[in-house]
C-alpha positions in Angstrom: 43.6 25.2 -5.9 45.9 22.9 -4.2 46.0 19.3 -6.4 45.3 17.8 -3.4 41.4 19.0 -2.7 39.2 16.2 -3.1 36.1 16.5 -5.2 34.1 15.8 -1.8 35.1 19.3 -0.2 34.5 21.2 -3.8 31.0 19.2 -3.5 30.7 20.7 0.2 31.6 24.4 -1.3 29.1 23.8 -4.4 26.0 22.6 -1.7 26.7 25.8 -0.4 27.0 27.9 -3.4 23.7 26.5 -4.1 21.8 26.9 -1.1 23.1 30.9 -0.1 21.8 31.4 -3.8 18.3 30.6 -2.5 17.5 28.5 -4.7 16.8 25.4 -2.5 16.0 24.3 1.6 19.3 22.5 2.6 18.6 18.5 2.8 16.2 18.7 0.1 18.4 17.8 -2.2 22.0 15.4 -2.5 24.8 16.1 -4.6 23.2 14.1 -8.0 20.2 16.3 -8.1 20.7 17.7 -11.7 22.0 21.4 -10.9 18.3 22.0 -13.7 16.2 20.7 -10.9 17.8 23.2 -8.4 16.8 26.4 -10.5 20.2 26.6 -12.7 19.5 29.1 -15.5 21.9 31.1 -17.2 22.3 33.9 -15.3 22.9 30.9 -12.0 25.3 29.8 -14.2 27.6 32.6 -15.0 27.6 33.9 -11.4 28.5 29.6 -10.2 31.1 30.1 -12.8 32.5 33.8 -11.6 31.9 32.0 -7.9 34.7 28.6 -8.9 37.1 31.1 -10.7 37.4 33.2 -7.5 37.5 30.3 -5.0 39.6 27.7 -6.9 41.7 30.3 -9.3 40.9 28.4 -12.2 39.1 29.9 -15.7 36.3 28.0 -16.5 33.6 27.9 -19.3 30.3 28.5 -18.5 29.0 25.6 -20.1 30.9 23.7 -17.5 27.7 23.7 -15.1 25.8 22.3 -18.9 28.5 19.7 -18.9 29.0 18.1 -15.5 25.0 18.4 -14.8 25.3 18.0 -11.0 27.1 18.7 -8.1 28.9 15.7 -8.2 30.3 15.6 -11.2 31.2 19.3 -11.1 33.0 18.8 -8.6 35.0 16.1 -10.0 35.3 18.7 -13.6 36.8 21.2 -10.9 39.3 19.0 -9.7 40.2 17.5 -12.9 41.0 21.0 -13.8 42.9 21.6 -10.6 45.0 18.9 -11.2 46.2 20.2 -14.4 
């Protein structure tokens, strides 16, 4: 991923991720719901993280969605990394 995507496009990809998952109507939640309120489990989880290796070419852990708890800040975790 280009160093120059800003966390609010990753935060546009992830809203998406999340809502052609089915786990949520679109606008019935913002980008600090905690990703837990929105249905993450573990099996969410690993597929999110298969989902931002493939789309951002970065390796991540799984517990990244554990560690940046929303949208929001995952976003700005994926950039972070990007930037590296």
């Amino acid at each position: 991923m280009p160093t120059d995507v800003l966390p609010t496009q990753v935060e546009e990809w992830l809203t998406g991720r999340v809502i052609a998952y089915g786990k949520v109507i679109p606008g019935s939640f913002t980008v600090d719901t905690p990703l837990s309120e929105l249905g993450l489990d573990s099996v969410y989880a690993l597929t999110l993280c298969g989902d931002i290796e493939d789309e951002f070419q970065l390796e991540v852990d799984p517990t990244i969605v554990w560690d940046y708890p929303t949208i929001r800040e995952l976003a700005g975790g994926i950039s972070q990394l990007a930037a590296e």
